[in-house]
C-alpha positions in Angstrom: -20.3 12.9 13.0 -18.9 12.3 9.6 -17.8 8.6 8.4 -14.6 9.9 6.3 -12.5 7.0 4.7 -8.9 7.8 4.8 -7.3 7.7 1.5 -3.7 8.4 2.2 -1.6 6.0 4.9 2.3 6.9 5.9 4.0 4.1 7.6 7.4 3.4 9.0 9.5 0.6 10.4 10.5 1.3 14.4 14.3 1.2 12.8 13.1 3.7 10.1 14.8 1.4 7.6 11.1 0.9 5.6 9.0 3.5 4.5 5.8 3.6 3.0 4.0 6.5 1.6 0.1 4.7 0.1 -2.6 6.8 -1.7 -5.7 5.1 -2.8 -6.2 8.1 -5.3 -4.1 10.4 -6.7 -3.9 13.6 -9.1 -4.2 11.3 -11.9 -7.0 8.9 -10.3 -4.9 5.9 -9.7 -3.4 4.8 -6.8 0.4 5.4 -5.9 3.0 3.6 -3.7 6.4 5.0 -2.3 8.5 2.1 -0.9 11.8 3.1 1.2 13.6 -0.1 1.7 17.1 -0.4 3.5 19.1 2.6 4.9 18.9 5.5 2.9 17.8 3.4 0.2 16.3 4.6 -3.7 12.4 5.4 -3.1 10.7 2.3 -5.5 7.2 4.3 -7.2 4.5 2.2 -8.3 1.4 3.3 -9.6 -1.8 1.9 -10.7 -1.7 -1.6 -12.0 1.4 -2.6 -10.7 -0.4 -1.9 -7.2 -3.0 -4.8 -6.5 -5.7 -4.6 -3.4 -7.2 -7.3 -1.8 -10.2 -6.7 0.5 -10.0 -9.1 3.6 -11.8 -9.9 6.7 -8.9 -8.1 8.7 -8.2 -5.4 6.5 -6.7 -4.2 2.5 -3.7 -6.0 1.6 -1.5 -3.9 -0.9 0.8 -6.0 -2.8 3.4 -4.4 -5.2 6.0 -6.3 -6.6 9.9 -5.4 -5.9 12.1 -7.9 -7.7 10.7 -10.4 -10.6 12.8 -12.9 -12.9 12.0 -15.5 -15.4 13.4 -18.4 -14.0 14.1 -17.7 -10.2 11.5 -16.3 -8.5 10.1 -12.7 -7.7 9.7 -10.6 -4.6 6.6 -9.5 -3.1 5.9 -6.7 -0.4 2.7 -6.2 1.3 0.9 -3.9 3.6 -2.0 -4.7 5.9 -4.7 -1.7 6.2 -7.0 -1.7 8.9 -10.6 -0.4 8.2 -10.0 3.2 9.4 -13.3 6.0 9.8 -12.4 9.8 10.4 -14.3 12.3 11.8 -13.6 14.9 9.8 -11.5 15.9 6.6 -8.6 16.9 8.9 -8.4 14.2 11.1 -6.0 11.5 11.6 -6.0 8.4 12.9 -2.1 6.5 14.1 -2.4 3.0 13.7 0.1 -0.2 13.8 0.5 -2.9 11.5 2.6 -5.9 9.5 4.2 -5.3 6.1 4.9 -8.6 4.9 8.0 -9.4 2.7 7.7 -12.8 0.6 9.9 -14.7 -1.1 8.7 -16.5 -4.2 10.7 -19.3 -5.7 11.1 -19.9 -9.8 11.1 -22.6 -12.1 14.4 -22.8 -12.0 15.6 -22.5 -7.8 17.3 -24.9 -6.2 15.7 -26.9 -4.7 13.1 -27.3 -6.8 10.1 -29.1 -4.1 9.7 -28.0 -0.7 8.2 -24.7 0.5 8.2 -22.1 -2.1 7.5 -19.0 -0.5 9.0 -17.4 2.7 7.5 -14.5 4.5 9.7 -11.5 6.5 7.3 -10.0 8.7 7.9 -6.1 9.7 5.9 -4.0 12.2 5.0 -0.8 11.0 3.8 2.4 13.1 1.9 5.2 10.5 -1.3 7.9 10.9 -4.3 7.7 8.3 -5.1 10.5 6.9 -7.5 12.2 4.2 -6.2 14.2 1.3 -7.6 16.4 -1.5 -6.6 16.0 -5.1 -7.0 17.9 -7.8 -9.5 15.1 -9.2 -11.7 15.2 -6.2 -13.4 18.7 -7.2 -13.4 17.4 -11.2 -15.0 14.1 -9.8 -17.4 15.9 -7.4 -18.3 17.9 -9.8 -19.4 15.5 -12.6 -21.1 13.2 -9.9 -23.4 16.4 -9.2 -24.2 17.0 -12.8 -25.6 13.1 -12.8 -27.6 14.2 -10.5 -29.3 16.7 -12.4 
């Protein structure tokens, strides 16, 4: 039985209000985020850097960041993925999990002491799933050639 890592994971709120289309990899080998937010809201893209990963006992936390000032504060939203193993290329795993909206205070918000981040916490429903890219034959491809 094969031990396939998924590398794409579609999630959505119960409401249907959040929406969020994740790919480790991508045509252009760096990861890519689609972030639906709010009633037939604008789809937010971020891509490579501006997504950041943290491996954790419980799972990969994706952070991008949605709304950033100077002076008073930023917005953060976040995604837990569980470890996930497919059988097979075309398999797919549904899974749940919590998206986590934060609050960041600035410099300059009032008040100024106290607690300085707030969290909105949002179950989301989504399947795991594993797609090919154009860079996976490229990649495969050179890896091979190392071989030899």
């Amino acid at each position: 039985m094969a031990n396939i890592r998924p590398n794409r994971y579609v999630l959505e709120s119960s409401d249907g209000t959040i929406r969020v289309d994740y790919e480790t990899t991508s045509f252009i080998g760096q990861p890519i985020l689609n972030l639906t937010h709010g009633p037939g809201g604008p789809i937010r893209h971020f891509a490579g850097s501006q997504i950041r990963t943290r491996n954790t006992e419980i799972g990969t936390l994706v952070t991008v960041t949605t709304r950033l000032t100077t002076d008073t504060g930023s917005t953060s939203f976040s995604v837990l993925i569980p470890a996930i193993s497919l059988a097979a290329v075309a398999d797919s795993k549904t899974f749940a999990t919590e998206a986590i909206l934060t609050s960041h205070t600035g410099p300059d918000s009032v008040p100024s002491t106290g607690v300085l981040e707030t969290y909105t916490f949002i179950p989301l429903k989504g399947e795991a799933t594993f797609v090919l890219t154009l860079l996976e034959p490229v990649t495969g491809a050179l890896a091979q050639a190392a071989k030899t």
